[in-house]
TORDOBA-148493 format. One record per residue (C-alpha): y, z, x. Coordinates in steps of 0.1 Angstrom, whole numbers, always signed. Each point is the difference from the previous one (the first is absolute). Layout:
REM TORDOBA-148493
     v     w     u
     Y     Z     X
...
END
This chain:
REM TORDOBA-148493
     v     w     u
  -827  +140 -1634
   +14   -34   -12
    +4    -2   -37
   -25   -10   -26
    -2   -31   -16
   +11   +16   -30
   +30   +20    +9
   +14   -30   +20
    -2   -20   -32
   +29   -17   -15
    +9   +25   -28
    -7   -15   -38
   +28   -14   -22
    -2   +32   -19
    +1   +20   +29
   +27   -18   +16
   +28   +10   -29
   +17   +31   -13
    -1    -2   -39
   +32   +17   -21
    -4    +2   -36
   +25    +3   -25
   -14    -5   -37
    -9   -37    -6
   +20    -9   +36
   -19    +2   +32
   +13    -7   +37
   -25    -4   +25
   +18    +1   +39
   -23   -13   +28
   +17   +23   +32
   -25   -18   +32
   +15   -31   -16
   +36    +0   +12
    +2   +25   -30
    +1   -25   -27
    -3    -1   -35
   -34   -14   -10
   +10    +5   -35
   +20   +14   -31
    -9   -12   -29
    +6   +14   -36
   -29    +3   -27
   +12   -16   -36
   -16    -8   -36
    +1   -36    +5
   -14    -1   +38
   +13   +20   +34
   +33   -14   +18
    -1    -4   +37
   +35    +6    +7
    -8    -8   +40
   -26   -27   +16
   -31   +21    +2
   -17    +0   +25
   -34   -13    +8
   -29   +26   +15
    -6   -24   +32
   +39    +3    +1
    -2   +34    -1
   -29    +7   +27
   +17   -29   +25
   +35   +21    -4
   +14   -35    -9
   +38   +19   -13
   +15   -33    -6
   -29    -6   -25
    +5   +30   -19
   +30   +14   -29
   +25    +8   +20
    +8    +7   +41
   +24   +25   +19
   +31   -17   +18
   +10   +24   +29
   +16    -5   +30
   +15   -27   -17
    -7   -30   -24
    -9   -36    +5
    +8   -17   +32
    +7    +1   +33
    +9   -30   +14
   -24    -2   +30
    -8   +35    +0
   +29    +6   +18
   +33   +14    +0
   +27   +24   +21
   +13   +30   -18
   +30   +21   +24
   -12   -16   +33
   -37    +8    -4
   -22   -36    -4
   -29    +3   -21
   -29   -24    -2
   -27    +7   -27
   -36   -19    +3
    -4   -25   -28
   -20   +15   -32
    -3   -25   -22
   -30   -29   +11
   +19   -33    +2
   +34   +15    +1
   +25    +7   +27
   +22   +23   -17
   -10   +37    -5
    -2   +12   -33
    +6   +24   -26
    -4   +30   +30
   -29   +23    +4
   -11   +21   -32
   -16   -32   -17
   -27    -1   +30
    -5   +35    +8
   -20   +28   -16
   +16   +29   -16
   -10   +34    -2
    -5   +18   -40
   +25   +35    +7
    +4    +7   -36
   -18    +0   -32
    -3   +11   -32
   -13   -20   -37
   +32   -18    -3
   +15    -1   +35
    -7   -17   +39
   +17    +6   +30
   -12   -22   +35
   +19    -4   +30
    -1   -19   +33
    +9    +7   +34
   +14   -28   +21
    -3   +12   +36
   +24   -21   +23
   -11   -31   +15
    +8   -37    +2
   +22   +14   -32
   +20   +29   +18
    +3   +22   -20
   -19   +29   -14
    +2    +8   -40
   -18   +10   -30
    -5   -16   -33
    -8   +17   -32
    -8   -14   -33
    -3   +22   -29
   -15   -11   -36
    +7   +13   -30
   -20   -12   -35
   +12    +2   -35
   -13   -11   -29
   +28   -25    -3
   +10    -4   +35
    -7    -1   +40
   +25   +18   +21
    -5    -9   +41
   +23   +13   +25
    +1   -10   +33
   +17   +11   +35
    -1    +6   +34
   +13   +22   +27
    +6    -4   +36
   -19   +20   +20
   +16   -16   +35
   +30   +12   +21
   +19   -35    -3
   +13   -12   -32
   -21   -32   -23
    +6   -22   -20
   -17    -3   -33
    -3   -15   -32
   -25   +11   -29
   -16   -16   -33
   -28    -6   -18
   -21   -37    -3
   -12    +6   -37
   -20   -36   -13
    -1    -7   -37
   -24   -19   -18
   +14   -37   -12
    -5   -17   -35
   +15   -33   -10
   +25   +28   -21
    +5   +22   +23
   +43    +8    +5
   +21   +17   +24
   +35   +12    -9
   +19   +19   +31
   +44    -1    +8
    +0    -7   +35
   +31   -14   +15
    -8   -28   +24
   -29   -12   +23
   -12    -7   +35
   -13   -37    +6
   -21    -6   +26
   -19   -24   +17
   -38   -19    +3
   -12   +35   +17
   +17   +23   -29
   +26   +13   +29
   +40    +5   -17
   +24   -31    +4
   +30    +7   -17
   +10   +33   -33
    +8   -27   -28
    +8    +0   -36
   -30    +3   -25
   -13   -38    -6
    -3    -2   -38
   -36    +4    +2
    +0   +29   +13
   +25   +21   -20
   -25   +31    -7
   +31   +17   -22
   -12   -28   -23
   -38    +6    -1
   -23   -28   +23
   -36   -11   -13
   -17    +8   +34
   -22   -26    -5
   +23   -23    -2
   +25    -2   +37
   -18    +9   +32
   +18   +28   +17
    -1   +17   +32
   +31   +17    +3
   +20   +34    +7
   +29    +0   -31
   +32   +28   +10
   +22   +19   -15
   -33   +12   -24
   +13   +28   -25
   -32   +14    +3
   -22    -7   -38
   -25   -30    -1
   -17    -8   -36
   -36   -18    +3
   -11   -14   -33
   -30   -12   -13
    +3   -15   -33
   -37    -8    -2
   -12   +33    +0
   +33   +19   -10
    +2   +23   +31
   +34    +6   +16
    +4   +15   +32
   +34   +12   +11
    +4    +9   +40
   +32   +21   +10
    +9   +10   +37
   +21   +25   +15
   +21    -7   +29
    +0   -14   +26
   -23   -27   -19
   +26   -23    -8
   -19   -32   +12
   -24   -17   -23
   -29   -26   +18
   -16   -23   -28
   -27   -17   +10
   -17   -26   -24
   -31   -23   +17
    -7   -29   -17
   -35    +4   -14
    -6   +36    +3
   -11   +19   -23
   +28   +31   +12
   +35    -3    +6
   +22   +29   +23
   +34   +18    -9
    +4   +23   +31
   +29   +26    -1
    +9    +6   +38
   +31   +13   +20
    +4   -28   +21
    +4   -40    -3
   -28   -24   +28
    +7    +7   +32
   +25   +25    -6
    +1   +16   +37
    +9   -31   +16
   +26    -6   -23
   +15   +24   +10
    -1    -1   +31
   +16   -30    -4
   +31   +19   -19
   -11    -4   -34
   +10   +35   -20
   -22    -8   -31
   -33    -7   +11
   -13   +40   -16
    -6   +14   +34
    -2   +35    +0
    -1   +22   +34
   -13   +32    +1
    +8   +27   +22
   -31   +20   +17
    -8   +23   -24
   +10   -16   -27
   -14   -11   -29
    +1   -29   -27
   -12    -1   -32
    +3   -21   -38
   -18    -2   -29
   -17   -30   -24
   -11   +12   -37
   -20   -28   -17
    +3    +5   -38
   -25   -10   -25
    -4    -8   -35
   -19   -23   -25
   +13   -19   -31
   -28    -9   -19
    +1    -1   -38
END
């Protein structure tokens, strides 16, 4: 029998999420949506704090990830210039997944659904399943959230299910709501520029603007960049409102991607593994593009906590 109407609906915006609660913080994960955050947000005395861009509900019941909190980065982050690139012999040329765009981005797990294997009040586990195809190689993802009343813990990783090693790179693509206050303070080390299309040109020294060990009103230089040598702690600050968010990564998240729009209402600090365009690089004989290979069988994985708290007198 075909289906019903009804149970070939699009599921609601409430259906579409898995909710964790952890006192006045709640995380709600959207796993059909390239398992996304949809939101976490933290209920105060003087009004509740968005810590991530929620998400809309048509957001939600179109699967729209890149409209949502926060997005998975696995096989790799960023670019590809083309789609394509050679890794020990082997060409490999992806379809384009961006409208508009030539160069393949930010991998699979953004645009795929994920499948809930764990859960409990305070906990999520989803994976996803990459069978081989115009991408090679065969892997699985996993994310795994943890919720605490102060803070979000996410780990993310894969494995690689094939008989021929892959390359890989992981992170996360968190977006952050943007005031006219709103400051980022990171130590990174130098920077990639790149060119009209946001492909790498040249690993420079920081231009004064851009010297996050300072502190940087986002709101104030457009950036769309991948900073190296990251030690791994970000601060977000919102003076307005008093919240302060403090990101820390564990290897190999040593690269740091700030993104700031002009005229959006969100601005990106993405902690990832490897710089834009990483596997050509190095193919190209670069030894500090964050390229990691893994062996079949093996397995990667790193961690992101987001830590919370309010000053409000």
């Amino acid at each position: 029998m075909p289906p019903s109407a009804d149970s070939a609906r699009r599921p609601t915006a409430a259906e579409a999420v898995v909710t964790l609660v952890a006192g006045p913080s709640t995380l709600a994960v959207a796993p059909a949506a390239g398992g996304a955050i949809a939101c976490y947000r933290t209920e105060a005395a003087g009004g509740a704090i968005d810590w991530l861009r929620p998400a809309t509900p048509a957001a939600i019941a179109a699967g729209q990830s890149d409209a949502m909190g926060c997005f998975p980065l696995v096989p790799f982050s960023n670019r590809v210039r083309d789609g394509r690139f050679r890794f020990r012999g082997r060409a490999v040329a992806m379809p384009a997944n961006v409208p508009g765009q030539a160069h393949v981005e930010h991998g699979h797990g953004w645009q795929r659904p994920w499948r809930v294997v764990a859960k409990e009040p305070r906990m999520l586990a989803i994976e996803y399943t990459h069978q081989a195809d115009a991408w090679p190689f065969t892997y699985r993802a996993r994310q795994t959230f943890r919720l605490a009343e102060d803070m979000l813990d996410v780990t993310i990783g894969a494995r690689n299910l094939g008989d021929a090693p892959m390359p890989v790179g992981l992170g996360l693509h968190p977006y952050f709501p943007r005031t006219a206050t709103t400051r980022l303070t990171a130590a990174v080390q130098r920077m990639w520029a790149t060119d009209h299309e946001v492909m790498p040109t040249a690993l420079v020294d920081l231009p004064a603007e851009r010297r996050l060990d300072d502190g940087v009103a986002v709101d104030r230089v457009a950036m769309d960049n991948a900073f190296t040598g990251w030690a791994g702690r970000a601060t977000i600050e919102w003076p307005d409102s008093g919240a302060v968010l403090t990101m820390t990564a564990a290897a190999p998240l040593s690269f740091l991607v700030v993104y700031t729009p002009p005229g959006e209402a969100y601005f990106c600090v993405e902690p990832v593994s490897n710089c834009t365009d990483a596997f050509n690089l190095a193919e190209s004989g670069r030894d500090d593009t964050g390229m990691i290979v893994l062996a079949p069988g093996a397995s990667l994985h790193t961690n992101v906590r987001f830590a919370i708290k309010i000053n409000r007198n």
